[in-house]
C-alpha positions in Angstrom: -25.5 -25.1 2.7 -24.0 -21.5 1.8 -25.8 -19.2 0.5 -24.5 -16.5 -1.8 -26.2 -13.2 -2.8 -24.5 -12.0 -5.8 -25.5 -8.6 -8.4 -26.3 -8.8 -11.9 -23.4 -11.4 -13.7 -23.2 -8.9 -17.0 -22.2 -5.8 -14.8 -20.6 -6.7 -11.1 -16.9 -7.4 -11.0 -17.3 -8.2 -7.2 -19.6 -10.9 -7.4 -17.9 -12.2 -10.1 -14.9 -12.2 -7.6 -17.3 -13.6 -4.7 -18.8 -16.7 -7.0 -15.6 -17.8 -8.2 -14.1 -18.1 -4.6 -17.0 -20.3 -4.0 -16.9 -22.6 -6.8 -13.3 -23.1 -5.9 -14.5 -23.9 -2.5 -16.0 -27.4 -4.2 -18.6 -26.5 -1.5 -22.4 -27.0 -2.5 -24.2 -23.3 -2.3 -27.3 -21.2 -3.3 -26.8 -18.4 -5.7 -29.4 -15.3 -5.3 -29.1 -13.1 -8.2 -30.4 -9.8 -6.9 -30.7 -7.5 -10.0 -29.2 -4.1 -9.6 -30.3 -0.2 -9.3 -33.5 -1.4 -10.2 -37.1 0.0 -8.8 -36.4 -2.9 -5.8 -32.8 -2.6 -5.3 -33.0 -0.1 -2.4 -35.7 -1.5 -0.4 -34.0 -5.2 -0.9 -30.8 -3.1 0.5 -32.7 -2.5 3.6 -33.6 -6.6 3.9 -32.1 -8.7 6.6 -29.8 -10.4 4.3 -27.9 -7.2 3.1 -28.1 -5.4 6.4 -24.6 -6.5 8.0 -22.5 -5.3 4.4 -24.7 -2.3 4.0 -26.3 -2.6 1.2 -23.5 -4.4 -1.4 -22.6 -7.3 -2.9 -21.8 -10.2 -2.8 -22.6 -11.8 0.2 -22.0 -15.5 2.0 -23.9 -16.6 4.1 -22.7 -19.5 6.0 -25.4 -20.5 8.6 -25.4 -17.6 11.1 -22.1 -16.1 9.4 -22.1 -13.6 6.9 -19.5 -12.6 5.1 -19.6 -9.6 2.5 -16.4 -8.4 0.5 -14.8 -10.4 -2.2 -11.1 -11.0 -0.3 -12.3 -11.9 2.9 -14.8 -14.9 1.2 -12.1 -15.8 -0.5 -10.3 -16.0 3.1 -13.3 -17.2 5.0 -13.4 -20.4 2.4 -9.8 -20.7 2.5 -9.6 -21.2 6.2 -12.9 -23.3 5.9 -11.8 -26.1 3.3 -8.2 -25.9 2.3 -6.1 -22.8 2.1 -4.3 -24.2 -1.0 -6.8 -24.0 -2.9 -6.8 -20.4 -3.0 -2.8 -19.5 -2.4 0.4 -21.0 -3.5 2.1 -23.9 -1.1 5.6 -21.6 -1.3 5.7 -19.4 0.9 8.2 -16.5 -1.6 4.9 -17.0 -3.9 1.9 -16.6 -1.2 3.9 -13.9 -0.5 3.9 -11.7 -3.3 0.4 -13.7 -4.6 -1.4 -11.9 -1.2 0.3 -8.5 -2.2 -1.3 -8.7 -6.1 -4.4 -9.6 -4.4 -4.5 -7.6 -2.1 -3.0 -4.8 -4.7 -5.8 -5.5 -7.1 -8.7 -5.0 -4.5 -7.6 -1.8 -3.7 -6.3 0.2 -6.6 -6.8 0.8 -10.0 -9.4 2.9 -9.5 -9.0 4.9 -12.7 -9.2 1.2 -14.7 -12.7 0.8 -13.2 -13.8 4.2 -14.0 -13.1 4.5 -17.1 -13.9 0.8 -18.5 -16.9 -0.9 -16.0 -17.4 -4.0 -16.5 -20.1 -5.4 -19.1 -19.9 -8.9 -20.1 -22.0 -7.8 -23.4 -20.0 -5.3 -24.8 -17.2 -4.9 -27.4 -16.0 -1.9 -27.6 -13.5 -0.5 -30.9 -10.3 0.2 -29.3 -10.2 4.1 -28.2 -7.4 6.4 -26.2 -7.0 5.6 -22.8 -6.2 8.0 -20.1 -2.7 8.3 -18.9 -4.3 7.4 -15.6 -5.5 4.2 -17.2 -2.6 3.8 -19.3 -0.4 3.8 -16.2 -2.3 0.9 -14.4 -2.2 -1.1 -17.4 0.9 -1.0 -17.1 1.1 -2.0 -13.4 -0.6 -4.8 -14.2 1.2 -6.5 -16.7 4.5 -5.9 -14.8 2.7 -8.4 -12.0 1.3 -10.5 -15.0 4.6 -11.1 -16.3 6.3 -11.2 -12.7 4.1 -13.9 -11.4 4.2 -16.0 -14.5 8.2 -15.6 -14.8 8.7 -16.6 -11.2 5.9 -18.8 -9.8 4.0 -19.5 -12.9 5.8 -23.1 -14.3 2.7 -25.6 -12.9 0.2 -24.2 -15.4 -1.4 -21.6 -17.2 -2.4 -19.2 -14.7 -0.6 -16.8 -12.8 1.2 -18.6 -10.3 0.5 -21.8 -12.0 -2.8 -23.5 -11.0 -6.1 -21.3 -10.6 -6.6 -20.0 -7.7 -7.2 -16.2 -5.4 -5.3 -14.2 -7.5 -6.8 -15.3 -10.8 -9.7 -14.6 -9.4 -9.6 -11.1 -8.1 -8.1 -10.5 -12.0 -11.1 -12.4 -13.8 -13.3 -9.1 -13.6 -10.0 -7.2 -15.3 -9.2 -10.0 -17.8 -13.0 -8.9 -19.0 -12.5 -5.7 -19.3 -9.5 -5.6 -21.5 -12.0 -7.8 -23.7 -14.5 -5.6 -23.7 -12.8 -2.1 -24.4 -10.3 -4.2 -26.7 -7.5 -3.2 -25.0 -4.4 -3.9 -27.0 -2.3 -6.9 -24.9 1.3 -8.5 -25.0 1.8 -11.7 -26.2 2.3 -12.9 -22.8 -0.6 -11.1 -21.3 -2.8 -12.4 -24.1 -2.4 -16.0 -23.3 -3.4 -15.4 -20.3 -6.5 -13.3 -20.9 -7.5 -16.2 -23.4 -6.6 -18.9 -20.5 -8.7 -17.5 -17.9 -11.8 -17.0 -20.6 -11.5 -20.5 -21.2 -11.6 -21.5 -17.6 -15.2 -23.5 -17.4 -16.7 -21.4 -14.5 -15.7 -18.0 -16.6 -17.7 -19.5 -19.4 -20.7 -20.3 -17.1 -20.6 -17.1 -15.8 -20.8 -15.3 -19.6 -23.5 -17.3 -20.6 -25.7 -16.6 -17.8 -24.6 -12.8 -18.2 -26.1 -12.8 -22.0 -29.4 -14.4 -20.5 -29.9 -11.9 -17.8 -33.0 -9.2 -18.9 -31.6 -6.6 -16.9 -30.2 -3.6 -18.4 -28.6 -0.7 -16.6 -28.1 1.8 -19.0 -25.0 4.1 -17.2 -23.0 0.4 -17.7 -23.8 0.5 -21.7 -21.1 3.5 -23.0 -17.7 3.8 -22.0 -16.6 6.5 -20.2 -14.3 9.3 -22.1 -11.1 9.3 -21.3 -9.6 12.2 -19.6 
């Protein structure tokens, strides 16, 4: 069975990433929630289990494979069950639906500065940075690209659920959370992904969780 060591579900964007490419695996796996930045964290860090990703989360562990980083699980399962489950059967649409996944793992850096995700927050709206403002931006252009082109079998971004909703379910999240003003089209689609059964699994587990790390409680000030 795999075995997946994810952080605390209120605060990590990643392993929120990393458990929703399993789930849509259909594969049967252990969850290990390993609470973060707490008195244990650093000497669990050091365990055998978190030695080949150095120290983060999540990890897969499938048998003697590990796998640590959000995209490749999502690849590792794709090759594993059925790579259709994860990216679009055309290839113009896997084509630009590997580029906003691939876009979304490694930008937006100002986004998760300024608004960390915290499944038990709601924030009053506030001013943004132009930095953050910016990305917004960005985003919704792919938003609205991805539905207008590719997105006429279903609710989600290029129709049915799949990679690319899921590297945006930790962003969906955060516009909820710092009450980001949305546009219509945008909005449906933060409501759609909310609604999505494993999202709501994930938030209720989030509001059970004990732990509390207090630099994830207040915002940051924008710049």
């Amino acid at each position: 069975m795999l075995k997946l060591i994810i952080g605390n579900k209120a605060y990590s964007s990643w392993s929120l990433r990393g458990w929703l490419a399993v789930k849509q695996s259909g594969l049967p796996f252990e969850e290990i929630t390993v609470p973060m930045f707490d008195e244990e964290w650093d000497r669990r860090r050091e365990g055998q289990e978190f030695a080949p990703s150095g120290g983060k989360v999540p990890i897969l562990w499938d048998d003697k494979a590990v796998i640590w980083d959000s995209l490749a699980i999502v690849e590792w399962l794709a090759d594993k069950t059925d790579r259709y489950r994860y990216w679009p059967r055309d290839e113009v649409a896997r084509g630009m639906a590997r580029s906003m996944a691939a876009e979304m793992h490694s930008s937006y850096e100002n986004l998760r500065t300024e608004c960390g995700m915290n499944l038990r927050k709601r924030h009053p709206p506030r001013e943004l940075s132009e930095n953050v403002r910016a990305e917004l931006v960005r985003i919704f252009e792919l938003w609205a690209q991805a539905r207008a082109r590719h997105g006429a079998g279903g609710p989600y971004l290029f129709g049915t659920f799949g990679a690319v909703d899921i590297m945006f379910a930790p962003v969906v999240t955060r516009f909820v959370t710092y009450s980001v003003p949305l546009p219509r089209f945008a909005a449906a689609y933060v409501e759609t992904i909310l609604a999505h059964p494993w999202m709501q699994q994930w938030y209720e587990a989030a509001q059970e969780e004990p732990w509390v790390i207090e630099k994830y409680e207040e915002p940051e000030q924008a710049q």
